[in-house]
N, C-alpha and C positions, 0 to 999 in steps of 0.2 A: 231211409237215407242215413238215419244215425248211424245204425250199424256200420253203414260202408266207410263212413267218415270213420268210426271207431279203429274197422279194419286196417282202411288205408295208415291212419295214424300213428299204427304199429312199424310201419314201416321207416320211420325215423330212427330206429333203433338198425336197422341197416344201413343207412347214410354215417351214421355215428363210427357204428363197427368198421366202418371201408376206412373213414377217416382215422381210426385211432391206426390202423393198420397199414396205412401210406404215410412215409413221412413227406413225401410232396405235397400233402394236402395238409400240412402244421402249419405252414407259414403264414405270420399273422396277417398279412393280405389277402392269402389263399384261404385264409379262413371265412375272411368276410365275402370274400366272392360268390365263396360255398353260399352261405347265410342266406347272400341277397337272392343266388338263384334256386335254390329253396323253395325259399317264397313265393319266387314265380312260378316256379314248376307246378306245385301244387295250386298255387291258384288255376294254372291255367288244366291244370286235371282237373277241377270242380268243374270250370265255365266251360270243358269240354262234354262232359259227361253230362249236361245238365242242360243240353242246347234246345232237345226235345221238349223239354217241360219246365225253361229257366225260373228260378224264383223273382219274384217281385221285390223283394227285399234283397237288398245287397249288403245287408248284414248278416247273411247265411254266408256269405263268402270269406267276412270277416270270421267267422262263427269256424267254418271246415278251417279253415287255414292256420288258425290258431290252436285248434287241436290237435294239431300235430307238433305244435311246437310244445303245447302240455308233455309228449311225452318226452320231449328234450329234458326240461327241466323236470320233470320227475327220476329222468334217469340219472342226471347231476345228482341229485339229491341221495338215490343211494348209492350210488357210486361213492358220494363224500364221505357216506355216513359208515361205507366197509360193507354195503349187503349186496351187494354187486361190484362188477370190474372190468375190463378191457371193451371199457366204451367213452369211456371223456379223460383219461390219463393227459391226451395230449392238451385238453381244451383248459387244463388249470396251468399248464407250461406258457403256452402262446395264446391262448385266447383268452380268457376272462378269470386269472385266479380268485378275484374277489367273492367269485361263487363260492368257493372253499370256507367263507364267513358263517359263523351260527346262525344268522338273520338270514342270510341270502339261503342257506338248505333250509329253513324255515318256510320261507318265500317259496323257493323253487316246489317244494310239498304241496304248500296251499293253491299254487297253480296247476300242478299233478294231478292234484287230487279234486279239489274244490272247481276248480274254471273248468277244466275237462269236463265235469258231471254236470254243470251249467251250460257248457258250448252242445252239450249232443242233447241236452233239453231241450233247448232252445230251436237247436236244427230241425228235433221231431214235430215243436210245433208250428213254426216257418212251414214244413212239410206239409203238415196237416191245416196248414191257413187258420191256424188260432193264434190269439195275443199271445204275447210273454215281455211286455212292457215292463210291469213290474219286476220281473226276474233280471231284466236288459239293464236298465238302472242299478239293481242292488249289484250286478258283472261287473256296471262300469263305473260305480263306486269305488268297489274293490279293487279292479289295475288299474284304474287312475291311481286310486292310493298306493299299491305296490310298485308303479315304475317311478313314479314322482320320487319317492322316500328313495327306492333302491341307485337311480340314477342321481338324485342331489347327494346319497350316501357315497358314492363311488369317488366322487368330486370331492366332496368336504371332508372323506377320511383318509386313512392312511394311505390306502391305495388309489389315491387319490394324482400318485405321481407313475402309477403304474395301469398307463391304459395304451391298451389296444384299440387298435385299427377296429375290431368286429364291435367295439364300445358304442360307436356309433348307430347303429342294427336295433338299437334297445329304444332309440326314438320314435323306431316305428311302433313299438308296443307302447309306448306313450300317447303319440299323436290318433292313430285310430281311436283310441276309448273314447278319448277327449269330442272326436268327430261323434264317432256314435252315440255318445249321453248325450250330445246338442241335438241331434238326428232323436232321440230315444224323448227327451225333452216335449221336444216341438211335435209331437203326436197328439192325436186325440188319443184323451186317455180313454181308460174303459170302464169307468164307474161314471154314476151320475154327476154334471156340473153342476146342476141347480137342483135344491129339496124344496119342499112343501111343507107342508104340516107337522109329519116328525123332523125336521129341521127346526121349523122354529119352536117346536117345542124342547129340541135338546140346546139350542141356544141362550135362551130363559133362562137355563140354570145356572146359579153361581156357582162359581168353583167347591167350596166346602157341601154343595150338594152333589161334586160328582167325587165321589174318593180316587177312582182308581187315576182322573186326573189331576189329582193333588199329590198322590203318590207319586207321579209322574215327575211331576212340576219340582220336587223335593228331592227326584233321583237326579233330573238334569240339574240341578242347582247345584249337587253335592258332586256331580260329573262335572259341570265347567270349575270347582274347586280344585278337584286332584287335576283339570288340566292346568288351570294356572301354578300350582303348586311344579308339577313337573315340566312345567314350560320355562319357571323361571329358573330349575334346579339345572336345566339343559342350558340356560344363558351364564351361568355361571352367579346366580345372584347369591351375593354374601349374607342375606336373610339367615338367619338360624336353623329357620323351620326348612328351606333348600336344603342345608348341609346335614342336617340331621337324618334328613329324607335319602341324601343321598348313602352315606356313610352306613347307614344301618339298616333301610330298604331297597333301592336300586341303584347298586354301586354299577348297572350297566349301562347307567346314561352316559357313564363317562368313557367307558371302551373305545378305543382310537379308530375303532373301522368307520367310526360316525355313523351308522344307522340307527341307532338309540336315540342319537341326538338328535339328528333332521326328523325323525319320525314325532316328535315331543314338540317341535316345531310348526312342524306342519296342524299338529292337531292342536298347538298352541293360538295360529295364524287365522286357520281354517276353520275346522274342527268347535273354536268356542263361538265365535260368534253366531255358526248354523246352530249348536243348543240353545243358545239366548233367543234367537230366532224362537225354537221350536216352544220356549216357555212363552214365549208373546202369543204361538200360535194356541196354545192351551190356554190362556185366558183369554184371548180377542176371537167371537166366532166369526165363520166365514172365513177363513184362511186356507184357502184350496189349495196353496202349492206345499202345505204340510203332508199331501198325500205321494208327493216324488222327492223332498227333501229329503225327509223323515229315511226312505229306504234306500236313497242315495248315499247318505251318512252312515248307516247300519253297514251297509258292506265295505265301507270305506275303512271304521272304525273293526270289523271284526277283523278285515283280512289284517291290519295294523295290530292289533292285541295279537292275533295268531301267532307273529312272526315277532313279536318283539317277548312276548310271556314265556316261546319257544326256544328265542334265541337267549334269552337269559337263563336256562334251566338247561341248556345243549352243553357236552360237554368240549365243546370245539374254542365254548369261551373263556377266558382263562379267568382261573381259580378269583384273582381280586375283582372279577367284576362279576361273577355269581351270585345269584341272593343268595345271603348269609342262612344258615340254617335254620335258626332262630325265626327268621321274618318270613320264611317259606310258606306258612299257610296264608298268612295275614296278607302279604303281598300278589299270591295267588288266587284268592280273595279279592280283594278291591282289583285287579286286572280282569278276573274273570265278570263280575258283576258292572266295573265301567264300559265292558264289550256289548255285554247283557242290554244297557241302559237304550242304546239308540233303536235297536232292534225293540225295543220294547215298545218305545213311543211309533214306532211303522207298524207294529200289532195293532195297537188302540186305534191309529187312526184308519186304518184298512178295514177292521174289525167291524165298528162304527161311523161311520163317513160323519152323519148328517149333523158335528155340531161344525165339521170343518166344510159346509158345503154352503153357496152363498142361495140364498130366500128369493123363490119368484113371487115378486108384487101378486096380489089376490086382483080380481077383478075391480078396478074399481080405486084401485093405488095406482100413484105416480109410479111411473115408472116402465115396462116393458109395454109395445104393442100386445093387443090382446094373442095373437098368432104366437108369440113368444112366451108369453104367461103359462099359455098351454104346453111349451117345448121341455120338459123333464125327462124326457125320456133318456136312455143309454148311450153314447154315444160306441159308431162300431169301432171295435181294438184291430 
């Protein structure tokens, strides 16, 4: 089924080409109409074709259908970038110039390229009736993060007085993630809920006996640092340590398209108090929801450094808000290693469950019926 989905997907690159090539079909209503019936079409090709052996999951649908819009925005993205052409000319005139932004061909990439190869994963395993919880989460980490940041940027920046009709179309890649991480959430997970014996034996341990989470504990510490650090440099704080940050390391928080900014906010808002979270959950054992947090955050946080490390080093952004030469490794550096950081803490804890897994009473302790003492077992994905 991937494949077909893969196939059909190509086919967006024909609706594109008809469009650049009528101009009856530029008008920014006519755009959005396009958009909306799209959408439908292709859903209703999956839930045609798929009537004999429907999926149980109606997140394969979300899955095919957004695959196809990956190659939308992959094809924006080189179109803007000059390595292709006579497929979105029309859609930076009347429909979404904003995509023309270093951030947003950033974005459009990371969708291209990164969701696409997650959406036909994901569909192969839906196919084959195996979990991909895990993977679901770290997706819907990631476009929650990308339409939040890209839609409160479109608003708060420059072109922020320049929106189309087809503007509104982008709620729907919004509001789906959001359903599905609650839907993806509320599942049995597929690791054990309760440990035993190596449980409470990795709970015992203090912190200074387990290093690689003391390392941890020291990297989110030093991560919610540079987020407050550049939370307050995006609120405009008159701090020293802000303007010096700004002036000589990332003179692109301040670029007018405001994607810099809302994105420094959101992880400023968001972002810090799920690390603080995650250090309480490295010291306090039994913290089972460090096992969807943790990689919730990781995609949220990589696809954001993706498009912001990108959109700073693109040369679409102009000259004064580029890292300076000077700060180019150092700056490349602390971005790449604060992307590094969340993902790290969803290793450890996937890795090793059982200091974040909560202790079934032994026989003979308060606590569970004995029917339940016994219950350790897997729960199905």
């Amino acid at each position: 089924m991937e494949t077909l989905v893969f196939l059909f997907s190509l086919s967006a690159l024909g609706v594109l080409y008809a469009m650049n090539s009528i101009p009856e079909f530029q008008e920014p209503y006519v755009i959005l109409g396009i958009g909306a019936a799209v959408l439908v079409v292709v859903f209703l090709f999956y839930f045609l074709i798929t009537r004999a052996n429907r999926p149980k999951d109606a997140l394969f649908f979300v899955f095919a259908v957004f695959s196809f819009t990956c190659v939308i925005d992959l094809t924006s993205a080189l179109e803007y970038d000059g390595i292709i052409s006579g497929f979105m000319e029309f859609y930076r005139k009347t429909g979404e110039p904003y995509l023309g932004t270093a951030y947003a061909i950033m974005m459009c990439y990371w969708d291209g390229i990164a969701h696409f190869i997650m959406y036909l994963m994901m569909i192969g395993r839906i196919t084959d009736r195996k979990g991909y919880r895990t993977m679901g989460l770290f997706w819907a980490g990631s476009l929650c993060a990308n339409m939040s940041v890209f839609i409160s940027g479109i608003v708060a920046g420059k072109y922020g007085s320049e929106i189309r009709p087809v503007f509104w179309l982008n709620f729907v890649f919004l509001l789906v993630p959001v359903w599905a991480a609650i839907t993806l959430f509320t599942r049995p997970k597929d690791r054990p809920l309760i440990g035993g014996y190596n449980a409470q034996q990795a709970q015992s341990m203090k912190l200074i006996w387990r290093p690689v989470d003391l390392i941890l504990v020291l990297l989110l510490l030093a991560a919610m640092a540079f987020t407050t650090l550049r939370g307050l440099a995006a609120l405009d704080s008159p701090l020293e340590a802000c303007s010096v940050y700004l002036r000589h390391y990332e003179p692109y928080l301040k670029d007018p398209v405001g994607y810099p900014r809302v994105m420094m906010l959101h992880l400023f808002f968001y972002g810090l108090p799920l690390m603080g979270a995650f250090v309480y959950g490295l010291l306090k054992p039994g913290c089972s929801w460090m096992s969807d947090w943790t990689v919730f955050l990781a995609g949220a946080v990589i696809q954001c450094q993706w498009a912001h490390v990108g959109g700073a080093l693109h040369p679409g952004t102009a000259a004064p808000f580029r890292v300076p030469a000077d700060a180019l490794w150092s700056v490349a550096a602390a971005n790449l290693l604060y992307a590094a950081v969340p993902a790290l803490v969803a290793a450890r804890v996937h890795s090793n469950p059982y200091f974040f897994l909560k202790i079934a009473p032994f026989p003979g302790q308060t606590g569970l019926p004995n029917s339940e003492e016994k219950d350790t077992k897997y729960k199905d994905k």
